[in-house]
ZATOR-930836 format. One record per residue (C-alpha): x, y, z; chain; residue number from 0. Coordinates in nm, 3 decimals. Layout:
         X         Y         Z   unit   pos
         X         Y         Z      A   NUM
...
This chain:
         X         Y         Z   unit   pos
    -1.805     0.154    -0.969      A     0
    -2.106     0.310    -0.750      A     1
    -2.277     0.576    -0.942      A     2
    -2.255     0.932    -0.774      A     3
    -2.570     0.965    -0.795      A     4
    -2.631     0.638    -0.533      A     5
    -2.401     0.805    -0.238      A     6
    -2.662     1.058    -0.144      A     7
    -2.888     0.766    -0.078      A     8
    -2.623     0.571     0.113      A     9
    -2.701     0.743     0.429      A    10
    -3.063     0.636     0.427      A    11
    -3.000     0.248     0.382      A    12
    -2.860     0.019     0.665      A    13
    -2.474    -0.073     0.646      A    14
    -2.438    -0.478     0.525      A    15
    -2.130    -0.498     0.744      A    16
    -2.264    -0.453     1.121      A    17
    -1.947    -0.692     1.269      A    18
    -1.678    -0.431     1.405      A    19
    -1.437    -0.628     1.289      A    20
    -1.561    -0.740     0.946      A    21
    -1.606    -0.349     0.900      A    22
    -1.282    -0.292     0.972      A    23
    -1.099    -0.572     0.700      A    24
    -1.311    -0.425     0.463      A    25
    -1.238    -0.048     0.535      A    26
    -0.910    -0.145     0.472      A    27
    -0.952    -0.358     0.158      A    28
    -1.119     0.007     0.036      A    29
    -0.819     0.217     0.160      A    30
    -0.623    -0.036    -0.024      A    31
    -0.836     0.011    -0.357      A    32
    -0.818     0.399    -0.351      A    33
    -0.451     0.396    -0.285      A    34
    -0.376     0.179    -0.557      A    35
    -0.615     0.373    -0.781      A    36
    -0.367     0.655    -0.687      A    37
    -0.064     0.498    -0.802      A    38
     0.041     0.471    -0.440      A    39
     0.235     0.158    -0.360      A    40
     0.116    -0.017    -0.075      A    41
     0.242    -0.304     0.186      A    42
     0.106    -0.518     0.443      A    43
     0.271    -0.537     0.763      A    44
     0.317    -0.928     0.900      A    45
     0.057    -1.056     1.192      A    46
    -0.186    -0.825     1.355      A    47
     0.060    -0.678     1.634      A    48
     0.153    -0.380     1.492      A    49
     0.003     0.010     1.573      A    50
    -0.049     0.062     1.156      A    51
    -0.215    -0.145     0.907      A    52
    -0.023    -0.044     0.604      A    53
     0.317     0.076     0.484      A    54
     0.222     0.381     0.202      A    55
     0.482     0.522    -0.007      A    56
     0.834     0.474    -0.265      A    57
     1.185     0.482    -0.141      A    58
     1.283     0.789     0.096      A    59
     0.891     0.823     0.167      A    60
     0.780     0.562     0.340      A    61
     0.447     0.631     0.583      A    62
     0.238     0.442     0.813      A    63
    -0.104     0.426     0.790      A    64
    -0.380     0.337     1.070      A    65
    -0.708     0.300     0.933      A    66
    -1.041     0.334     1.087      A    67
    -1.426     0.363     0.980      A    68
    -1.746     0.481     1.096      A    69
    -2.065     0.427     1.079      A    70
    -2.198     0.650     1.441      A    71
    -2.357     0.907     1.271      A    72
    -2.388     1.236     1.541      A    73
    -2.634     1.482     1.382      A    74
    -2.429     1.637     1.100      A    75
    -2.160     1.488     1.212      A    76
    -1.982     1.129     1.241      A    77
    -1.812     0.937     1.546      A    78
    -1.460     0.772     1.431      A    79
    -1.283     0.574     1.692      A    80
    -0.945     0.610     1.743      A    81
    -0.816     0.447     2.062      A    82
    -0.611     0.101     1.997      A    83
    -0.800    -0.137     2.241      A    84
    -0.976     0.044     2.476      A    85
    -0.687     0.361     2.568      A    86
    -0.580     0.623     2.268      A    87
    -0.266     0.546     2.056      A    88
     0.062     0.689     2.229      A    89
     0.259     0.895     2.012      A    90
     0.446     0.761     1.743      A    91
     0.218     0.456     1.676      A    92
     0.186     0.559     1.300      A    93
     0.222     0.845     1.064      A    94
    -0.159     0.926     0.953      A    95
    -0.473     0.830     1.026      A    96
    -0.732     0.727     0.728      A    97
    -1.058     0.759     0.863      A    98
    -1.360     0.623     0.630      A    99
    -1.711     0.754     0.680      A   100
    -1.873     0.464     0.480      A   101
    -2.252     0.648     0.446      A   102
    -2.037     0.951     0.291      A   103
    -1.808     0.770     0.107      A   104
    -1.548     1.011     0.216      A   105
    -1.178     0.963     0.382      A   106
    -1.000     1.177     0.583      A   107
    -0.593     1.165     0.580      A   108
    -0.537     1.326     0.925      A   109
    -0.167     1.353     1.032      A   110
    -0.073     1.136     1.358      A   111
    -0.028     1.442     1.542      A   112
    -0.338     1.632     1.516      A   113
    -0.534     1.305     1.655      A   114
    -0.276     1.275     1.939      A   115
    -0.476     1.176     2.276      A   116
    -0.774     1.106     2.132      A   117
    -1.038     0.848     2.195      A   118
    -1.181     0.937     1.861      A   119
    -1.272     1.208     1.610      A   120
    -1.568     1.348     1.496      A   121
    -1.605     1.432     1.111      A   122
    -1.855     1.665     0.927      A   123
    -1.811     1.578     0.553      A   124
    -2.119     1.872     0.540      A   125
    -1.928     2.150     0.711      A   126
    -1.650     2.289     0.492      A   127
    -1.495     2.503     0.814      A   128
    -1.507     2.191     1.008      A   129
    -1.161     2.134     1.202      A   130
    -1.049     1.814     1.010      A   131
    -1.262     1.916     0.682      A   132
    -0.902     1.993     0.504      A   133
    -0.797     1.642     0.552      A   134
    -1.049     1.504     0.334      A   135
    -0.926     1.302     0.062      A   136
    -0.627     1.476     0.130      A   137
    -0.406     1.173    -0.023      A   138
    -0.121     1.393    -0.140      A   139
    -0.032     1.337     0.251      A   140
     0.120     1.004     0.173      A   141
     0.235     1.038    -0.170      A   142
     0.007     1.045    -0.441      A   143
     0.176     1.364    -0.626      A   144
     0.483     1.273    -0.557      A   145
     0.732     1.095    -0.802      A   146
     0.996     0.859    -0.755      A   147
     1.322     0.992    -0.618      A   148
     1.602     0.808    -0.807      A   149
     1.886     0.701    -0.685      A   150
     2.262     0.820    -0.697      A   151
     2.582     0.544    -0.726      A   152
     2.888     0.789    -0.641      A   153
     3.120     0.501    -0.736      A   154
     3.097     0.108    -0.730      A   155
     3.388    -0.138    -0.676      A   156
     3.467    -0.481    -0.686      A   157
     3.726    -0.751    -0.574      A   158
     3.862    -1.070    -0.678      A   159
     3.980    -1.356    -0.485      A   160
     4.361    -1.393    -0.619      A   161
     4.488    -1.822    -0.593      A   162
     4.841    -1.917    -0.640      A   163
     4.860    -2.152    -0.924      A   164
     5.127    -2.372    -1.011      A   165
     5.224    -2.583    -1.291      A   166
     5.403    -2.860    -1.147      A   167
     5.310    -3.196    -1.027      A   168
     4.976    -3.132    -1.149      A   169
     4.724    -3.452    -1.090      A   170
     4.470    -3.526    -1.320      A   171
     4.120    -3.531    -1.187      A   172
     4.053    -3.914    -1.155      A   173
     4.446    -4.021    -1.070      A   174
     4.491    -4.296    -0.812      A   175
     4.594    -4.093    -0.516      A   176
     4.619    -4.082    -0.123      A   177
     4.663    -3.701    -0.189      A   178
     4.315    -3.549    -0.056      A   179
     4.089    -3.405    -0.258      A   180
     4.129    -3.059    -0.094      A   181
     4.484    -2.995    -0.136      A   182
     4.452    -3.169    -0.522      A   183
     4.528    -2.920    -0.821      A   184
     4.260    -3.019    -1.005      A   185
     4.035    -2.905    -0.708      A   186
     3.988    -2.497    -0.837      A   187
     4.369    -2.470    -0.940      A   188
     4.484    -2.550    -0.590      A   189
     4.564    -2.326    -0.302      A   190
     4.824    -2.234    -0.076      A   191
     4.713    -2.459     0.208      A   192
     4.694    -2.735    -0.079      A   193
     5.073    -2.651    -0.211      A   194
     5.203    -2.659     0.089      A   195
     5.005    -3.012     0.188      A   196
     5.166    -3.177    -0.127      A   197
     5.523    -3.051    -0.053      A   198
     5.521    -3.219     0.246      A   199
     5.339    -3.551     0.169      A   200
     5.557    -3.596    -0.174      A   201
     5.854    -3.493     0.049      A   202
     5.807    -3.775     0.296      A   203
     5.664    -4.051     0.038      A   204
């Protein structure tokens, strides 16, 4: 783990991921870290199509997460892009947003709704009265104090299958026969459709 002591420094050395989209796998291999640190279970949604890169939560609390990262330092301040592509998300796209400002080492769990229209947000980890600065770290958002909800079973029933056995003119498994194997006794105890079949073939032989 990075000492606390390093992170003050972090904003003086060059970022070692410059690729956008290198960046971004790796923001999200961090969000994925912290959660998990957290006790928060996480999932992967399949392929790269959907408007959230993770599924946060435990049954009856499932949230979607869109994460993003910056680097674009703006005085005090840091540039996070929002936008999907090159227009803003349209509502409903996912629940919260986790933006990462890597020199600060600091996330911010922003509901979808405050970030609604946005092209992108600008953080001040340095400003305490800044307008997102009470979503920072604010991972209780999606879970992380809250406990399992378990489960009720008001009742639970079951069913059987009921055959009509007989006793009579019962075939042994490997006798010489014409008689097909479905309607045989020794096929399951028989059936009706197979009682029936051997009535009428024994009736005519």
């Amino acid at each position: 783990m990075t000492n606390p002591k390093d992170w003050k420094n972090r904003k003086k050395r060059k970022p070692k991921i410059v690729d956008k989209k290198l960046r971004g796998e790796w923001a999200e291999m961090v969000f994925a870290v912290r959660a998990i640190e957290l006790g928060l279970p996480i999932s992967k949604p399949w392929g790269e199509m959907q408007s959230f890169d993770f599924v946060v939560g435990r049954t009856r609390h499932f949230v979607s997460v869109q994460v993003k990262s910056t680097i674009a330092d703006l005085g005090t301040g840091y540039v996070c892009t929002v936008r999907g592509g090159h227009k803003p998300y349209p509502p409903g796209s996912f629940d919260f947003l986790a933006a990462y400002v890597v020199q600060e080492n600091a996330w911010y769990i922003i509901p979808e709704e405050k970030v609604w229209g946005k092209d992108c947000v600008t953080l001040y980890p340095k400003s305490p009265k800044s307008k997102y600065e009470k979503y920072r770290e604010a991972w209780h958002l999606l879970g992380a104090d809250t406990k399992p909800i378990p489960g009720k079973i008001d009742s639970m029933q079951g069913c059987a299958e009921e055959f009509l056995a007989e006793t009579e003119n019962l075939m042994p498994p490997q006798a010489d026969t014409k008689v097909p194997r479905f309607a045989r006794d020794d096929n399951y105890a028989g059936s009706l459709f197979g009682s029936l079949f051997r009535r009428l073939y024994l009736y005519n032989v």
